[in-house]
VEXVO-269082 format. One record per residue (C-alpha): residue in three letters; x, y, z. Coordinates in steps of 0.001 Angstrom, whole numbers, padded with zeros to 6 digits, always signed. Each point is the difference from the previous one (the first is absolute). Layout:
BEGIN
alaXYZ...
# end
This chain:
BEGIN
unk-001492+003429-033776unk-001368+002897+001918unk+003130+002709+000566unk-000573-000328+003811unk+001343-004082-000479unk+002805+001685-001454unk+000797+002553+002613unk-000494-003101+002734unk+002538-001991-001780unk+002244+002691-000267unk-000609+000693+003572unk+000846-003799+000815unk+002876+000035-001837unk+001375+003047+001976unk-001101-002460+003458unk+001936-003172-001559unk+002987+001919-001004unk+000627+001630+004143unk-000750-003437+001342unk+002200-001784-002372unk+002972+002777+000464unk-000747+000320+004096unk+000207-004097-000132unk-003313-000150+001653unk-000938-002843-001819unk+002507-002169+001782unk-002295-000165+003194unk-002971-001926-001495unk-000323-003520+000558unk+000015-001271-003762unk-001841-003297+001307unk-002984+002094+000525unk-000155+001046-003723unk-001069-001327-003511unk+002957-001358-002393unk-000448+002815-002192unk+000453+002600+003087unk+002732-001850+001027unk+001573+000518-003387unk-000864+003813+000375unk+002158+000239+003136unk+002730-001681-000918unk+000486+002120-003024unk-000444+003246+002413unk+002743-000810+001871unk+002255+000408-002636unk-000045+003521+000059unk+000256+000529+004494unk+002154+002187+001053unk+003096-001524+002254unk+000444+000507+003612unk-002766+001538+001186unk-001051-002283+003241unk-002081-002541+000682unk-003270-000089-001657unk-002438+001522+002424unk+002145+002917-000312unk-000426+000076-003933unk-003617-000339+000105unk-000350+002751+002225unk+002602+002331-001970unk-002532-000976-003317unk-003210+000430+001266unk+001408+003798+001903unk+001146+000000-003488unk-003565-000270-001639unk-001486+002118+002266unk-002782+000547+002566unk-002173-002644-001381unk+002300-002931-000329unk+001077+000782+003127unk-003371-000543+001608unk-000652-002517-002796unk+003222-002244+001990unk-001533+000767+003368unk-002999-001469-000977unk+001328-003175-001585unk+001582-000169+003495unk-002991-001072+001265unk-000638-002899-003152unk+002649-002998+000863unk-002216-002041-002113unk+000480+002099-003543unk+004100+001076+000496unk+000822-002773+003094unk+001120+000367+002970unk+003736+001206-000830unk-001252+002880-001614unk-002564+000726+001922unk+002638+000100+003452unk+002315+002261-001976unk-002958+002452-001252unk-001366+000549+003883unk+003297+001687-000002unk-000576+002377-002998unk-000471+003889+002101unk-002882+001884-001258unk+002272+003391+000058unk+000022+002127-002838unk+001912+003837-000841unk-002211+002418+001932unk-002397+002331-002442unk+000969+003779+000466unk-001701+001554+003028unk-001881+003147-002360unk-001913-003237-001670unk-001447-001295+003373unk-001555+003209+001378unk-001339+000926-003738unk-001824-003255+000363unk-001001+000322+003771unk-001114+003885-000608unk-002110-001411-003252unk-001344-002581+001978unk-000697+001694+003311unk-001501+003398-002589unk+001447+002374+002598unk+003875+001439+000183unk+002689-002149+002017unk+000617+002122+002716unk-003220-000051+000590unk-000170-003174+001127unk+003894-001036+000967unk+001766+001971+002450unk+003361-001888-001220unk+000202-002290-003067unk+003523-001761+000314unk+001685-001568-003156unk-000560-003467-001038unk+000665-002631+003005unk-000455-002743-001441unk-000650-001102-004120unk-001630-003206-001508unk-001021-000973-003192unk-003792+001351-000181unk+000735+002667+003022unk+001765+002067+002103unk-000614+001511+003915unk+000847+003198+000868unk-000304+001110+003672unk-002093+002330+001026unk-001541+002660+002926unk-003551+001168-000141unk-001112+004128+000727unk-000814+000209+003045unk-003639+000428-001060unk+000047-003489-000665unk+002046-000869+003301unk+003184+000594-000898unk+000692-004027-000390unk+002750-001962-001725unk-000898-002045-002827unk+001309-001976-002968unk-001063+000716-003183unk+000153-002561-002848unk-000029+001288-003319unk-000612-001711-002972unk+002316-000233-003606unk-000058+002223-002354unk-001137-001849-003166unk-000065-002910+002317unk-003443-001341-001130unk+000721+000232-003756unk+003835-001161+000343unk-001671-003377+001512unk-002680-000161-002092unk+002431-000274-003073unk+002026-002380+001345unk-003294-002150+001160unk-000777+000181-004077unk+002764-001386-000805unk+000483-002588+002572unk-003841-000990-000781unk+001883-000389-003440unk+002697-002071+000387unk-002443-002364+002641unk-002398-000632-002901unk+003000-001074-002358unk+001340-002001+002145unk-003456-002266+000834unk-000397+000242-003310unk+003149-001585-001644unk+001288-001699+002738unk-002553-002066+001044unk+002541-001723+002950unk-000836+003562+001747unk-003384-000334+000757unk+001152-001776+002976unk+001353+003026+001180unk-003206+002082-001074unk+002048+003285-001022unk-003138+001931-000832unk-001584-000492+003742unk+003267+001216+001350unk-000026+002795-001846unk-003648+001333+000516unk+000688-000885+003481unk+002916+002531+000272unk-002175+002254-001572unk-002768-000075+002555unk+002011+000270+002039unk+002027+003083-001047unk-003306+001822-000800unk-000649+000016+003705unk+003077+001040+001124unk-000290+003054-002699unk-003138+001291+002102unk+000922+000872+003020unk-003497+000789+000974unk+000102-003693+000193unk+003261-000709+002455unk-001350+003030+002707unk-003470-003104-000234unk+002386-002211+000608unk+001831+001790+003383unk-003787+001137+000943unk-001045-003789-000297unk+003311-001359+001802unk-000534+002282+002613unk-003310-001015+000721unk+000644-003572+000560unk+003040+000542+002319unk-001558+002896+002103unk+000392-002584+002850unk+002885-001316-000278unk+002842+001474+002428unk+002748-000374-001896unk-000760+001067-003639unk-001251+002660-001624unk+000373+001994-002875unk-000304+003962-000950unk-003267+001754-000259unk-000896+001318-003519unk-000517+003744-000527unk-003226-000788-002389unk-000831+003819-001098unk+003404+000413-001319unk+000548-003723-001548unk-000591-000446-004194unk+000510-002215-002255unk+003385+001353-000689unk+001065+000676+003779unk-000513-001852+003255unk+000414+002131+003280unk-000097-001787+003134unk+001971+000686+003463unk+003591+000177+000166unk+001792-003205+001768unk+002519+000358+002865unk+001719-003167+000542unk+002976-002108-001225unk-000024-002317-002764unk+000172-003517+000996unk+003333-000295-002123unk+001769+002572+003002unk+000860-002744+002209unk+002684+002209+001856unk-002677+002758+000381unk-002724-001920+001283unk+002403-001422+002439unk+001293+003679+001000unk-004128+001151+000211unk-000769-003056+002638unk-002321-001513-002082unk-000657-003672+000647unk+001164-001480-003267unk-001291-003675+001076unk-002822+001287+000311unk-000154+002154-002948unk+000638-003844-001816unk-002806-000885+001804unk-002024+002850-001286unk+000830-000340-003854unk-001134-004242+000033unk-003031+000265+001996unk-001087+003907-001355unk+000154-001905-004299unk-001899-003486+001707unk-002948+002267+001668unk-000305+002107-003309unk+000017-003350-002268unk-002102-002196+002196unk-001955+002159+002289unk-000867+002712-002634unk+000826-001386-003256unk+001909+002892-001075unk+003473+000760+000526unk+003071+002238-001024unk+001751-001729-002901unk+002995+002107-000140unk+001555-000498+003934unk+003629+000215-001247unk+001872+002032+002960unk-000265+003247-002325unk-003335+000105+001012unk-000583-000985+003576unk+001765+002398+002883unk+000127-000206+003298unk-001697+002616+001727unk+000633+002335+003253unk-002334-002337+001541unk+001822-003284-001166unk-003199-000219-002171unk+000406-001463-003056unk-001263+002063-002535unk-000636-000946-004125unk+000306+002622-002753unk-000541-000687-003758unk-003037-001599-000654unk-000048-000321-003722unk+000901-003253-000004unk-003200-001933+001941unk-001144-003768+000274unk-003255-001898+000410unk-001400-002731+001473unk-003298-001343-000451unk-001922-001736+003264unk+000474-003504-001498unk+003747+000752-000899unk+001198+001252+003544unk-002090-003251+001500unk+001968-001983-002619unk+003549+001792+001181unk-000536-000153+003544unk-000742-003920-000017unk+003105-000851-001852unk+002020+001521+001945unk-001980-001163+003364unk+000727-003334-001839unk+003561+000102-000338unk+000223+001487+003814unk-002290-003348+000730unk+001804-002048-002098unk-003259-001037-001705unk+001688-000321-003756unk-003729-001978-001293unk-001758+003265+000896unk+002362+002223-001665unk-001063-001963-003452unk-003474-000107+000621unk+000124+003385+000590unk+001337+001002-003554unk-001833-002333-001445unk-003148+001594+001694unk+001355+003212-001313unk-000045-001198-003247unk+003879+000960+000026unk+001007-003386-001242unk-002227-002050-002922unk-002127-002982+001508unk+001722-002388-002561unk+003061-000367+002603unk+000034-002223+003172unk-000403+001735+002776unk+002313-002423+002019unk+002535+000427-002438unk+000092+003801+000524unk-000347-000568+003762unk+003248-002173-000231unk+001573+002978-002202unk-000760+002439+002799unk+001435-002352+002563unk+003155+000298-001587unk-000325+004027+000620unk-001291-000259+003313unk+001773-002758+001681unk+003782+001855-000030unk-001062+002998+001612unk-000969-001790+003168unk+003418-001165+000458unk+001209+003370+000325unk+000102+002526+002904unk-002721+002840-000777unk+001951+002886-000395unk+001245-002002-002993unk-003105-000670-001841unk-000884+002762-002498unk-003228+000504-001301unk+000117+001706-003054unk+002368-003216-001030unk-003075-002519+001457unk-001988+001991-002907unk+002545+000041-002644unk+000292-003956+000217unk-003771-000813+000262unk-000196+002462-003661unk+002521-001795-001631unk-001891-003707+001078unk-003164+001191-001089unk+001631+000901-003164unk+000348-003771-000510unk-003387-000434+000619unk-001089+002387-002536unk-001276+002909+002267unk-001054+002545-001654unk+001329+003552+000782unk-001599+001979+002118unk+000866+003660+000074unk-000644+000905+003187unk+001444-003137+001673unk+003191+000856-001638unk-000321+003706+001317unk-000865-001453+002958unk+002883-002690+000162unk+002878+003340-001809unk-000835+002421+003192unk+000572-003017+002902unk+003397-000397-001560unk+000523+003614-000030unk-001622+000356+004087unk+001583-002844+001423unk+003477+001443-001931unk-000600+003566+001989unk-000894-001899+003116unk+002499-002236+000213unk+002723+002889-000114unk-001557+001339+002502unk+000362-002866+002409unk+002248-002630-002023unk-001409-002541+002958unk-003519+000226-001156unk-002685-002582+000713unk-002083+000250-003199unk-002591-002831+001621unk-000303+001027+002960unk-000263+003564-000726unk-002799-001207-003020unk-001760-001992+002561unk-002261+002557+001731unk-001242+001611-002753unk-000873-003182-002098unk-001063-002439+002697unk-002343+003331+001445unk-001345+000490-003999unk-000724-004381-000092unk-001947+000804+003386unk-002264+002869-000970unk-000657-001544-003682unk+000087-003205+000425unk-000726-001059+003269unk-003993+000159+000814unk-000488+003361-000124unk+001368+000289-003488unk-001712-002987-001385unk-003791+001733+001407unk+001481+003517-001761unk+000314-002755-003063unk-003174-001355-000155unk-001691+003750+000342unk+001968+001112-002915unk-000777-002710-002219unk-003852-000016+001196unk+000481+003839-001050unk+001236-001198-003721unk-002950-002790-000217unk-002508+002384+000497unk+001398+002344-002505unk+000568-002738-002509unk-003961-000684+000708unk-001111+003458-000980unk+002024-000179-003332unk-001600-003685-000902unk-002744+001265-002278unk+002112+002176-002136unk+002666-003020-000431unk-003021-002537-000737unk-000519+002944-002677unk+002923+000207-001609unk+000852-004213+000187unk-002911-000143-002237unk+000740+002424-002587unk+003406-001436-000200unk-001152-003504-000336unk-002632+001337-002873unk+003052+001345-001646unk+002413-003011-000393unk-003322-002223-001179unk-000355+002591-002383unk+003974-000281-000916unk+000044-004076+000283unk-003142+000554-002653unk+000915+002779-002245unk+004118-000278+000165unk+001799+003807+000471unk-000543+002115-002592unk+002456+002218-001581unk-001136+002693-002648unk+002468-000124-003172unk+001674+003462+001004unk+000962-001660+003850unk+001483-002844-002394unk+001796+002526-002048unk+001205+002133+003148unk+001643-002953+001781unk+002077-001093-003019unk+001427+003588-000522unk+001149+000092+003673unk+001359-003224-000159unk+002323+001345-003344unk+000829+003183+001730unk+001272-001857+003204unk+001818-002822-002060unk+001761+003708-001747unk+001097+001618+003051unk+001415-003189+001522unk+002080-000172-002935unk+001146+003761-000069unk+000546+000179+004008unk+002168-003045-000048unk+002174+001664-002630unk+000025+003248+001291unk+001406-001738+003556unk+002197-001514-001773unk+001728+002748-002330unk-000061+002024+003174unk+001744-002399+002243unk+002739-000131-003185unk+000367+004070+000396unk+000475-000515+003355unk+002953-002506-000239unk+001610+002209-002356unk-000131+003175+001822unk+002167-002244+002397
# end
């Protein structure tokens, strides 16, 4: 066993023993795990600590616990009903990305190393921290005048941030690899995936080179729009360790009583927030995954404006075609074309009916039209249709779930701004306008160019396939006829891996073990 195995299991024992004490693991739906997790818990629980709320509350206070990157490691399974269910996963959209503040000194050594030239230099005013999360913090700012005297918000990264994560991302890696690999009920859950996902995703939000992209890119697509926008990015001073971009005047959406006292329209600020996420998901295929009411202000202009674009989602062509029908066909009440749609979209496995999953949808759709609009939510219409195509065996789809985690989150901030919200009606221009221009005849012509476009490139590549088909087809005659070969040292090779794994299984197991005994003792 390699002496970083034993550092991760040390390191997982340390994670087991603040979610046992914190009583975390009384949240998780045990009907989602294996026997021998189930086991697991219930032994945890022995040692919780009394009296310490409900369990959302003792997540939170155990992942804070853990640090920065549990913290963002319970945000993200926030957004994955499927692998904790959808108790947890309510509970966690709760968990606050706020961490202690990093002293001020450490922020302008890392802006003056990154920016090669002294702070006042640059910054008429620095201010202390504002605001503090778990991979940043933003300071507020005012440029020399040389550089027009503007106020701007500077996000500065971590110290240590990058190789904090990274350790923890070892050792989660780790304990996702044990777990496929002894308890073969997990694999339903895919722990690995989750992880690496997490880690992609955490690798761009460590360059935020990357997020200033991401505000450029946002910006670009909603230049027209009259009531969005977000701040422009101050490129020649943005690194990958800070992100300068212009400062925001406006109210967060959570200020009801301020908005209120400002004269903004907060109707149509509800309004703004439904049909602003629908034009960025279906019109543009890429929208702000992060909308919580932290981020999004109201503006001196009643403009909505979005900050915070670390957190971004995706759509391909064919998914937003595949999101905008369903919900056209639950408007329509056209349940048989919400099932051929996923099964089109290859969401849902050919093997099942697709009446019976058209009568399964009816059963979603068919309550919400006996209900006054402003009653009908959304973000619930989504929820359902996940946990039907669950039975179905649908497979998980990151960025639906992204997609399906920020319309609970937007229709949540909208509808406390106008509690009397009419989520269909309000939906209805910006879908039913996307169904025209895509799908109507225009959109089928702009179809039928594009794929002529793909033919024609799929021509011009037919010789080198023909190539290739034939070596290949060479090579398993030659295989069928000859059998694989293995020289006696490959023989050799394999069997000494397969002793040393059989070896470290052995030693891990016991090492868990005799740690997990410490542990209960130092109780």
């Amino acid at each position: 066993m390699a002496l970083s195995d034993i550092w991760h299991i040390v390191s997982f024992a340390r994670v087991g023993f603040v979610l046992a004490r914190e009583g975390a693991f009384g949240l998780f739906d045990q009907s989602l795990l294996p026997p021998a997790a189930r086991a697991g818990v219930r032994l945890a629980r022995l040692i919780e600590r009394r009296g310490r709320g409900d369990g959302a509350e003792r997540l939170a206070a155990a992942l804070t616990r853990l640090g920065p990157s549990y913290v963002k490691f319970g945000q993200f399974l926030a957004t994955r009903p499927d692998v904790v269910g959808i108790r947890v996963a309510r509970d966690l959209e709760a968990l606050q990305d706020r961490m202690p503040a990093f002293p001020k000194a450490e922020a302008v050594a890392i802006v003056e190393g990154t920016l090669g030239q002294p702070l006042d230099q640059v910054f008429a005013s620095f201010s202390d921290p504002v605001a503090a999360a778990s991979i940043a913090q933003v300071h507020r700012a005012r440029l020399v005048d040389a550089r027009g005297g503007r106020e701007v918000a500077v996000k500065v990264l971590r110290p240590g941030v990058r190789e904090r994560f990274n350790a923890d991302l070892a050792a989660m890696r780790f304990g996702a690899r044990l777990a496929a690999r002894f308890l073969p009920d997990m694999h339903r859950l895919k722990p690995v995936e989750v992880v690496e996902t997490l880690a992609r995703s955490v690798v761009m939000e460590m360059d935020l080179r990357l997020e200033a992209a991401a505000l450029s890119e946002l910006a670009q697509n909603t230049a027209d729009d009259v009531d969005f926008r977000v701040p422009g990015v101050e490129w020649d001073m943005t690194g990958r360790d800070i992100l300068v971009n212009e400062w925001v005047e406006g109210l967060p959406l959570s200020d009801l009583a301020g908005i209120e006292a400002a004269g903004h329209d907060r109707v149509a600020l509800g309004r703004a927030v439904i049909q602003t996420f629908l034009r960025q998901a279906l019109r543009d295929g890429f929208f702000h995954a992060d909308m919580h009411p932290g981020n999004l202000f109201a503006g001196p202009d009643g403009r909505l404006v979005a900050v915070d674009c670390g957190i971004m989602g995706r759509l391909s062509p064919e998914e937003r075609r595949f999101l905008a029908e369903i919900l056209y066909g639950f408007i329509t009440r056209n349940y048989r074309r919400v099932a051929e749609v996923h099964f089109e979209a290859g969401y849902v496995p050919h093997r099942h009916n697709v009446a019976d999953f058209a009568q399964a949808i009816r059963a979603i759709g068919e309550p919400i039209h006996n209900r006054r609009a402003d009653e009908i939510s959304m973000a619930k219409l989504l929820t359902l249709l996940f946990e039907i195509t669950a039975l179905f065996d649908m497979q998980t789809r990151t960025e639906l779930v992204m997609l399906q985690k920020t319309m609970v989150v937007v229709e949540g901030v909208a509808r406390n701004l106008d509690p009397k919200l009419d989520m269909w009606s309000t939906a209805d221009p910006v879908v039913r306008s996307w169904i025209e221009q895509n799908l109507g005849p225009l959109g089928r012509l702009a179809d039928v160019g594009r794929n002529a476009k793909e033919f024609g490139g799929f021509l011009g590549h037919l010789p080198s396939l023909l190539t290739r088909s034939e070596r290949l087809v060479s090579d398993v005659e030659r295989m069928a006829r000859d059998g694989v070969q293995l020289d006696r040292d490959s023989v050799a090779a394999i069997g000494r891996a397969e002793a040393r794994g059989g070896r470290s299984r052995t030693v891990a197991l016991w090492l868990i073990v005799v740690l997990l005994g410490l542990i209960w003792l130092a109780m």
